[in-house]
Structures are given as structure tokens and as C-alpha cells.
C-alpha atoms as an extended CHARMM CRD file, in Angstrom:
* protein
*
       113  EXT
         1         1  UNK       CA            -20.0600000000       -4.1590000000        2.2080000000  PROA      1               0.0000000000
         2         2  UNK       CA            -20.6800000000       -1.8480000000       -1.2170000000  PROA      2               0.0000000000
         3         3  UNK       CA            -18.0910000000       -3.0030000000       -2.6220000000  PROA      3               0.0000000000
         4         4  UNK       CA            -18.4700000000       -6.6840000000       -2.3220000000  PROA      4               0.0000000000
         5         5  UNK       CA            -19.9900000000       -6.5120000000       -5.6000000000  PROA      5               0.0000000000
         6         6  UNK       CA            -17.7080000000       -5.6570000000       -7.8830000000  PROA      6               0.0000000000
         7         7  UNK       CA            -14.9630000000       -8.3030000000       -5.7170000000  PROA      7               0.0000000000
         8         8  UNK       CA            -14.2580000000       -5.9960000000       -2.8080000000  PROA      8               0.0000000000
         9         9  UNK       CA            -12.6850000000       -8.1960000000        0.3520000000  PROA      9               0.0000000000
        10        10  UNK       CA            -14.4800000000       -7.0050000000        3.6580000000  PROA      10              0.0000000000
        11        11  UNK       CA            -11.4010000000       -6.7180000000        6.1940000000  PROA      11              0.0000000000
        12        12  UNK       CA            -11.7890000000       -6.2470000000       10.0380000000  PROA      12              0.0000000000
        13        13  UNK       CA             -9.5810000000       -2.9210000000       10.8790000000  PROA      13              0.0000000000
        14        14  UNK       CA             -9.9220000000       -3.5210000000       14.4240000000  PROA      14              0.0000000000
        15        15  UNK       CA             -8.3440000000       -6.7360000000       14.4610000000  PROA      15              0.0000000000
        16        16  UNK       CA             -4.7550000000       -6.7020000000       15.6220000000  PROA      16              0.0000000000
        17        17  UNK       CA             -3.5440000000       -9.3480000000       13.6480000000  PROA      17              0.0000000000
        18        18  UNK       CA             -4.1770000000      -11.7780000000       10.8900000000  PROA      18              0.0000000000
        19        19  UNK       CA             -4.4780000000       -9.1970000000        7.9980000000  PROA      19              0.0000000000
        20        20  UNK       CA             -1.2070000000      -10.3100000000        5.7980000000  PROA      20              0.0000000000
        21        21  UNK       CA             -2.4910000000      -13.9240000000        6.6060000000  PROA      21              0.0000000000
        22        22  UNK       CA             -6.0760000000      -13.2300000000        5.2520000000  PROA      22              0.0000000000
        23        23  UNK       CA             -4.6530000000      -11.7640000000        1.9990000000  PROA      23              0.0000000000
        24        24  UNK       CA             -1.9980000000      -14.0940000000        1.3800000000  PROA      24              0.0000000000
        25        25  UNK       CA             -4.9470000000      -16.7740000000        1.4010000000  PROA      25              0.0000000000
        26        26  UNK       CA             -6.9680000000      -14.0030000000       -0.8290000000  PROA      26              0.0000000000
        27        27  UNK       CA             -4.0820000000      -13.9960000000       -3.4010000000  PROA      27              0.0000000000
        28        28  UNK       CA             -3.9780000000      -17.7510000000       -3.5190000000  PROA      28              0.0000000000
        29        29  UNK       CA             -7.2530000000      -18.2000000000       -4.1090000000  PROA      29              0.0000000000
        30        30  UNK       CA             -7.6460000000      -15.4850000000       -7.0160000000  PROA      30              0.0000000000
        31        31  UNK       CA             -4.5260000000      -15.1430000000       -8.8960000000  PROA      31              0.0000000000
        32        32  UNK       CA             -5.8130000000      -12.1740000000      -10.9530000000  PROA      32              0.0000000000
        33        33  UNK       CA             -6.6680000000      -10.3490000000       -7.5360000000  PROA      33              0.0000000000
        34        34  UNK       CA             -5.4460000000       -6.7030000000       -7.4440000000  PROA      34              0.0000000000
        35        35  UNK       CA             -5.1460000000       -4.6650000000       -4.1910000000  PROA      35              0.0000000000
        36        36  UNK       CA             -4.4510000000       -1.6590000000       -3.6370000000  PROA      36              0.0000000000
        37        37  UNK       CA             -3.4810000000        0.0100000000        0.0090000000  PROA      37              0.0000000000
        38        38  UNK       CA             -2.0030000000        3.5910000000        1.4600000000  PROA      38              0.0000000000
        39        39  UNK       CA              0.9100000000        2.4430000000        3.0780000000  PROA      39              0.0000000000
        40        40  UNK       CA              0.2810000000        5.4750000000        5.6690000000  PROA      40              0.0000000000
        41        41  UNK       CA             -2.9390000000        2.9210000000        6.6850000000  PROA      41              0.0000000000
        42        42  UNK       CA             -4.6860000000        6.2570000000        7.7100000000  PROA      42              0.0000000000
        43        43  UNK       CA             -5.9150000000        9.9110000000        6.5150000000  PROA      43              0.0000000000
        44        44  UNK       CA             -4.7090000000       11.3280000000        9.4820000000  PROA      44              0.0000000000
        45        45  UNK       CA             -0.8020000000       12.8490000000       10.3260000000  PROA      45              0.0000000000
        46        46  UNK       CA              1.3980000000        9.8320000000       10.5880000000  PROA      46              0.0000000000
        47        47  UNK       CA              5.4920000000        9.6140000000       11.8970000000  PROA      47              0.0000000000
        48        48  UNK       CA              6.1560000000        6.5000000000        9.6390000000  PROA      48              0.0000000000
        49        49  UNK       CA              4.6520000000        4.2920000000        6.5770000000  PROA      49              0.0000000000
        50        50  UNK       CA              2.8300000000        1.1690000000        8.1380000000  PROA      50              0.0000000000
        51        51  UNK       CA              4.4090000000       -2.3210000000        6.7270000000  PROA      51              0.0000000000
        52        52  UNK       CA              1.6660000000       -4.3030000000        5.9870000000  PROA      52              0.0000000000
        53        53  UNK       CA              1.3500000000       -3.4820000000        2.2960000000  PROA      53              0.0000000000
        54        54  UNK       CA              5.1550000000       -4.9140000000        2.6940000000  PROA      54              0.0000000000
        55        55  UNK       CA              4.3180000000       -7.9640000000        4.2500000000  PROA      55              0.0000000000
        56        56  UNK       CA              1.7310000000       -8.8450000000        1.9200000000  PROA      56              0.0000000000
        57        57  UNK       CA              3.8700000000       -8.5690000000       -1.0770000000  PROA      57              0.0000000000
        58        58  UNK       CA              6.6450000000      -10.4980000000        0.9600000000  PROA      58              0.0000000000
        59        59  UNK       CA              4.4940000000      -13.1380000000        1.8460000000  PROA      59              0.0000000000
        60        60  UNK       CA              2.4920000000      -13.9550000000       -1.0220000000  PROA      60              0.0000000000
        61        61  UNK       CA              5.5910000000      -13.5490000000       -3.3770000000  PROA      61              0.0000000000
        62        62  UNK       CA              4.2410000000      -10.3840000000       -5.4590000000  PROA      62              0.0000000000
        63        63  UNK       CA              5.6230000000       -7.0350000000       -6.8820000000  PROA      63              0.0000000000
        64        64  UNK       CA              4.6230000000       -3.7840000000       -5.1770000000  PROA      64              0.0000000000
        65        65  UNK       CA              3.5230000000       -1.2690000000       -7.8410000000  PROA      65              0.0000000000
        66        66  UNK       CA              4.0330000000        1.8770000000       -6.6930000000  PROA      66              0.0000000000
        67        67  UNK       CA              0.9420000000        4.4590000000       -7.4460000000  PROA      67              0.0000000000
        68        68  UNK       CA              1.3750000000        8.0580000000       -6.3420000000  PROA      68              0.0000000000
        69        69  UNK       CA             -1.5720000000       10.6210000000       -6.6670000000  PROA      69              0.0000000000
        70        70  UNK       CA              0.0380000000       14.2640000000       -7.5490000000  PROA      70              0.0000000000
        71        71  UNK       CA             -2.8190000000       16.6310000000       -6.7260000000  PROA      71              0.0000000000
        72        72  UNK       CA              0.0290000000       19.7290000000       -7.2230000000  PROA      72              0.0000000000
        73        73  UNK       CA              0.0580000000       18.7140000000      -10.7430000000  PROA      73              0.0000000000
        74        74  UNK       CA             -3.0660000000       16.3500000000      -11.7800000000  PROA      74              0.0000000000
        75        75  UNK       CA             -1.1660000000       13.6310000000      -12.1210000000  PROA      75              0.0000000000
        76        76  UNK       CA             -1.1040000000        9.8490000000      -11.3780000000  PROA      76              0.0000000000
        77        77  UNK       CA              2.4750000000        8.8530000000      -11.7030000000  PROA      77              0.0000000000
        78        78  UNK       CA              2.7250000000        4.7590000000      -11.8880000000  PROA      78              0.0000000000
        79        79  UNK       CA              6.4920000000        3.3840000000      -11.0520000000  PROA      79              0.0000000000
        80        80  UNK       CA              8.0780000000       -0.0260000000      -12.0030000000  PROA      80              0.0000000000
        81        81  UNK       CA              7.1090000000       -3.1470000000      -10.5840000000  PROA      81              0.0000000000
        82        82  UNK       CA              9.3730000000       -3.2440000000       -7.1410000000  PROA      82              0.0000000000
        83        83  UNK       CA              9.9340000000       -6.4190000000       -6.1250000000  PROA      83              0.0000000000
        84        84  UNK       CA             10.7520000000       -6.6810000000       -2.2500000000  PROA      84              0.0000000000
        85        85  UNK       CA             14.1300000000       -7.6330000000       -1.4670000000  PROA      85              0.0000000000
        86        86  UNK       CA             13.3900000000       -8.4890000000        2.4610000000  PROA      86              0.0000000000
        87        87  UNK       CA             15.0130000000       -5.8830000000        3.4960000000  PROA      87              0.0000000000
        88        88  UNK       CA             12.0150000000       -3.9800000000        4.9210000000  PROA      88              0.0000000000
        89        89  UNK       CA             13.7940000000       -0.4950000000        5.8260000000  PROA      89              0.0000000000
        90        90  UNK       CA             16.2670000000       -0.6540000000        2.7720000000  PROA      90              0.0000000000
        91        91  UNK       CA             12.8800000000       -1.4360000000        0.8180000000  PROA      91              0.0000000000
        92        92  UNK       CA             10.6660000000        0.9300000000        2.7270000000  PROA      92              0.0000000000
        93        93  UNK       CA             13.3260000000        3.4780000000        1.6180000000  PROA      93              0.0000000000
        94        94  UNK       CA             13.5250000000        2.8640000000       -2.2080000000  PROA      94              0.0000000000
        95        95  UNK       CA              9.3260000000        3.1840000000       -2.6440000000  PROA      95              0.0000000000
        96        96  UNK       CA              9.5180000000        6.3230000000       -0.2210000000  PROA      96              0.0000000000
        97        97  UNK       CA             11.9030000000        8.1590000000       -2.7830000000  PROA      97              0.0000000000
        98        98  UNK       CA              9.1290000000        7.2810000000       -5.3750000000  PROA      98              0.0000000000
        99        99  UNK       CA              6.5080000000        9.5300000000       -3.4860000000  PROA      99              0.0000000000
       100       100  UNK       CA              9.0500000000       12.2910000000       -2.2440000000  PROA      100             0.0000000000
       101       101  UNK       CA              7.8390000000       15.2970000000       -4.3750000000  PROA      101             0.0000000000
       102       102  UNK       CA              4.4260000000       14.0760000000       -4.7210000000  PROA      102             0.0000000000
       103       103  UNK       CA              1.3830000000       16.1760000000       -3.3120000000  PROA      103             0.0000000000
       104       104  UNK       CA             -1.6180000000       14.8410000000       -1.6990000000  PROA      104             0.0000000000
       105       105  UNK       CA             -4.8190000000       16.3350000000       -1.5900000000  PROA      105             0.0000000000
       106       106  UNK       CA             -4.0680000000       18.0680000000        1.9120000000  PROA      106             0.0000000000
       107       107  UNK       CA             -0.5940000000       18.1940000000        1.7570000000  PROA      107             0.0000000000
       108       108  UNK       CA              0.1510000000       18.7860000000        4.9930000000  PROA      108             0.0000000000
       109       109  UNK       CA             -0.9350000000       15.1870000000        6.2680000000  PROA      109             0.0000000000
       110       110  UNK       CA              2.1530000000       13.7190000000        3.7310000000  PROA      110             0.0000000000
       111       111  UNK       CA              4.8310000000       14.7320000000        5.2770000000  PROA      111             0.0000000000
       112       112  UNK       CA              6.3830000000       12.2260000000        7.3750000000  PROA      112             0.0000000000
       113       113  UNK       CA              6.5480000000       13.8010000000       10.8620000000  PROA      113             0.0000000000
């Protein structure tokens, strides 16, 4: 993988399971270890947010720091460290107001169908 180099983790998309188990063990391993994910887990038209970014931060005890990319406006807007409650939909909710008026690049793949 490219990015191997410069401490990229090479994960198996096509697997069905064992990704939150894989980076929980990542995040033990390297405590300075920063990941970032699009919780839509796709560039393509989705209905709902995928929960694995959630499950990672659940299970390895870490904040979610929400990053939205504004192309509307050229801007990267970076929210407060959001600690998960366990509540996944009451959660899920909270970091989806953070990203309501935000713009992606094609705009019509962000809104939740």
C-alpha cells in the first residue's frame, strides 16, 4: 500500500467483519495513532451514515472529532471532541447536526436519501 509509508494501516474492505476489532488492536498498540474515516463509508448516494467510525470510538474508548469539508464556502470546519455516549442513534444524531449545512464536493451525493 502507498501509504504504508508514512503509517497508513492496509484494511481489507471486502471483509465482512473484524474491522472495529483490527483498529481497536491498532489504537492499543500506537497510542498517538490518528484515523480518520467518512462515516458515509462510500462516494456513492447513501440512505444512512455507516456505524463503524462509532464503534471504533466506542470500543477503543476515544473521542470522535468531527471534521466537515465545506466546498460551498472553502472551508474546513473542525467541531469539539464528542465523546460517545452509547447511545448510537441519539449519538449518530448529535454529529449529523454538525454536518447539516455543509457542502461536499458533489453535493448531491450528501444528502441523506
Amino acid at each position: 500500500m502507498a501509504l504504508s509509508g508514512v503509517g497508513g494501516i492496509p484494511i481489507n474492505r471486502t471483509a465482512a467483519h473484524g474491522m472495529v476489532e483490527q483498529m481497536t488492536a491498532e489504537f492499543a498498540q500506537r497510542p498517538q495513532l490518528l484515523l480518520g474515516l467518512a462515516p458515509e463509508g462510500t462516494r456513492s448516494k447513501v440512505s444512512q451514515w455507516r456505524t463503524g467510525f462509532y464503534r471504533i470510538a466506542t470500543a477503543a474508548d476515544l473521542p470522535i472529532v468531527p471534521v466537515a469539508l465545506d466546498f460551498s464556502r472553502h472551508e474546513v470546519r473542525i467541531g469539539a471532541l464528542f465523546q460517545p455516549t452509547g447511545d448510537l442513534e441519539a449519538d449518530v444524531a448529535e454529529l449529523q447536526s454538525f454536518f447539516r449545512d455543509a457542502k461536499g464536493y458533489n453535493p448531491e451525493l450528501g444528502e441523506l436519501a
